[in-house]
N, C-alpha and C positions, 0 to 999 in steps of 0.2 A: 601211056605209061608202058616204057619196056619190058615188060617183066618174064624175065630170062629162067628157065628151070632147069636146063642143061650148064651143071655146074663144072664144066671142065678146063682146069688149067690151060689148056690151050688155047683160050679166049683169053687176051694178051688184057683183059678191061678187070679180071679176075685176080690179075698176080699183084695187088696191093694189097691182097688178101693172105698172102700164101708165104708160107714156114712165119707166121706169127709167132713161134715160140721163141724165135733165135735171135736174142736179144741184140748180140755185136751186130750182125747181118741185118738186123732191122733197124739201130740204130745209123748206120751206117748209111742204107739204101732209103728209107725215108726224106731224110733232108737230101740227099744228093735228086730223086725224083721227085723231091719238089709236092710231098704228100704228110698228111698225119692222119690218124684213124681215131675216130670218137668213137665209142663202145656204148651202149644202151643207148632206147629211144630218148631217155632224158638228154643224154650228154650229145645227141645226134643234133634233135634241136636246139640245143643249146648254143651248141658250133651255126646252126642254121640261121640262127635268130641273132648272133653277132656277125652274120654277115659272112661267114666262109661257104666259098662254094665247093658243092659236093661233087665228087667224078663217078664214086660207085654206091650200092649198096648190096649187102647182102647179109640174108634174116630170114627165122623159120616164118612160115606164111600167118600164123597169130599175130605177127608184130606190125602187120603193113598197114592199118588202119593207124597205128601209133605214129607212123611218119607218113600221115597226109600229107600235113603242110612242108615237108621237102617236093616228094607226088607232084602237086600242085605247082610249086615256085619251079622247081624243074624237072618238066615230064619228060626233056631226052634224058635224066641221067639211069644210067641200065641198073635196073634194080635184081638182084637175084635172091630168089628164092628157093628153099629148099628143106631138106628132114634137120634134125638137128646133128645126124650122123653126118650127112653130107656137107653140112659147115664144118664140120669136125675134118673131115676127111679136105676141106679145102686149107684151112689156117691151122692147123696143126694141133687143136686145142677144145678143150667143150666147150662151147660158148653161152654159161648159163646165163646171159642178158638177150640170148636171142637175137642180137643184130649187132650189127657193125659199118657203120662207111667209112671210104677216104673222104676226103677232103684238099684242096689246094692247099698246101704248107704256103704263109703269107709272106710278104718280100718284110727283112727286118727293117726296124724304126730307128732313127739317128738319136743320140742320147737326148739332144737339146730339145727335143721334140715329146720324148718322151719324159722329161722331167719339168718341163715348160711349165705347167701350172699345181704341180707337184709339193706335197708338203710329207707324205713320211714314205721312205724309200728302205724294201729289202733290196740287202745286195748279198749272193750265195759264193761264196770260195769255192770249187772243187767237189761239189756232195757229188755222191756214186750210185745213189738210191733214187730210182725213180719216183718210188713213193711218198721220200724222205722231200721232193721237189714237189711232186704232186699236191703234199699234206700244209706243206710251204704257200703255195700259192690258196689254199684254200682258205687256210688262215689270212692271207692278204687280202684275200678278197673280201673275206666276212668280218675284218678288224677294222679296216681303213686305209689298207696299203694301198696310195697311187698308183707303184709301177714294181718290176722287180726286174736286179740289172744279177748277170751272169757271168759268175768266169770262163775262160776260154774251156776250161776243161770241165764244167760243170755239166752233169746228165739233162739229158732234150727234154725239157717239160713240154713237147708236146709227142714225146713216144705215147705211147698206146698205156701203159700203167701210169705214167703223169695223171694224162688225161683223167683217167678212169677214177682213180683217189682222189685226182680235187674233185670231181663231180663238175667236170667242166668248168673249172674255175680259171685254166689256164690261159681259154678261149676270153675269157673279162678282162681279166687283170693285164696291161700294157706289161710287155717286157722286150728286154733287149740283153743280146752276148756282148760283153767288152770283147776288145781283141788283146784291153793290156790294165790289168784292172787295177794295178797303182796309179796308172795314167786315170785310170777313170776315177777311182779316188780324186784325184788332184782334183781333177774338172768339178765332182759334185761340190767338191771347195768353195771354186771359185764362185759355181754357182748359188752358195748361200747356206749349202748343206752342211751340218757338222754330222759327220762321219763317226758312227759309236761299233766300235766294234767289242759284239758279246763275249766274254775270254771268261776263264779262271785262273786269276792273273790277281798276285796282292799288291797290283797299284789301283787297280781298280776300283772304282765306286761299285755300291749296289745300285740295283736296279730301282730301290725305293728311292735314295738317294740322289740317283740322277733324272727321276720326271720332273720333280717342280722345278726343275733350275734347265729343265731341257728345252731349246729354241723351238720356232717355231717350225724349219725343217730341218728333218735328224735320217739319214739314211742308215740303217741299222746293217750290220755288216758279220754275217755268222759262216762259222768255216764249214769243215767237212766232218764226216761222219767219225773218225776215228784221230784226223792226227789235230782236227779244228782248224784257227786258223792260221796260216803261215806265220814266221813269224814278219817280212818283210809287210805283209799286212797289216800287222798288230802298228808295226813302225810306223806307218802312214798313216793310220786311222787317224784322227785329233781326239776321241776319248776310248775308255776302257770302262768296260758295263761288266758288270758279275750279278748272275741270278745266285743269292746264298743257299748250300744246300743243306739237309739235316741228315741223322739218322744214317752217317757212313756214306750215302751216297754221293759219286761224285761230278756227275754231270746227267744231264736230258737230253733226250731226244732234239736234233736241231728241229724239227717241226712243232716243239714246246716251247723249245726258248724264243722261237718266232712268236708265236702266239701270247705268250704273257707277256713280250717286250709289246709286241704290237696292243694287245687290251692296255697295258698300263698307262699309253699311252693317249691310247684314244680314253680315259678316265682324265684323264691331267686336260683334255681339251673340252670333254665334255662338263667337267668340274667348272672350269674356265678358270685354273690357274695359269 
């Protein structure tokens, strides 16, 4: 096992660590180097245990008994260890879970592949919150959602705060970026899918209203955080879903409306209506 204590940037194995804070520049530089960072030892294994391989680590020296089983699976990967100042002093940030690795960012999956034995599908418009994505796949993961499909401009669920809010759910749950997501509407069509996109929108059915009479595969389809969803989206969906709200308020959180569309549904299947 490597274990490196000389924490300095100048070890070229280190800089997948370094300006963690800068979110543009790390969205940016991540996917193009072909890397994502799981954060604590749960979510380190977690990544481990679905099969991504690890390039670095680095952790105050409490936590290296936690990631044995990387250790083990791969004893070249260089492990650094160090004060919790001197992680601080590498990634820009305190790191009160005490560790962090890269990871190989994984080659994407072709839609047909990912919805191939598929029965309830998120599909995200646009959201700009990493955690708002993160909170998204956790709910998918822990409801029933097969896979989750992305707009071209939707935030990287597997930046470094994705990650960390599902609690490594992003590493489970299959997902894939459209390059053109009416196109990709169309396709889930063909493939079987009816397409429900969440709105507040008075053509809309309710949410209670639309489980018993919902097929067997429904790709649920929620926009972004402030303007929702397009309306060229709304266009193509094949229905219109509304969560009703009370008490003046007028819409939820999109990693809510995820979540009660996806329970309500996994109830309509576990009912066996």
């Amino acid at each position: 096992m490597p274990v490196i204590t000389n924490l300095s940037l100048a070890d070229p194995r280190l800089l997948d660590f370094a300006n963690l804070t800068d979110v543009q520049l790390r969205s940016a530089s991540e996917p193009a180097q072909g890397l994502f960072l799981a954060e604590s030892p749960k979510v380190i294994l977690r990544a481990l245990h679905a099969g991504f391989h690890p390039r670095a680590v680095l952790l105050t020296a409490k936590w290296l008994e936690s990631i044995e089983p990387l250790i083990k699976a791969y004893p070249d990967v260089p492990i650094f260890v160090g004060t919790a100042e001197q992680l601080e002093a590498v990634s820009g940030f305190r790191m009160h879970r005490g560790a962090i690795a890269s990871f190989e960012r994984p080659e994407p999956e072709p839609l047909l592949e990912i919805v191939r034995d598929a029965k309830t599908l998120v599909v995200l418009e646009d959201l700009v919150d990493h955690a708002n994505v993160g909170a998204v796949f956790r709910s998918a993961a822990a409801l029933g959602a097969d896979a989750v499909i992305l707009s071209p401009s939707c935030a990287d669920p597997l930046y470094r705060r994705a990650v960390r809010v599902s609690m490594g759910a992003v590493l489970q749950v299959p997902w894939m970026r459209s390059n053109d997501l009416i196109q990709t509407l169309e396709q889930l069509s063909q493939e079987g899918f009816q397409t429900v996109a969440l709105a507040l929108d008075d053509r809309a059915s309710t949410l209670r209203e639309y489980v018993p009479v919902a097929p067997d595969k429904v790709a649920l389809v929620l926009g972004s955080e402030g303007e929702g969803l397009s309306r060229r989206t709304l266009a193509a969906a094949e229905k219109l879903v509304t969560i009703p709200m009370a008490n003046g308020i007028d819409s939820l959180n999109v990693s809510t409306c995820a979540a009660l569309a996806l329970w309500s549904l996994q109830q309509r299947v576990s009912s066996g209506q």
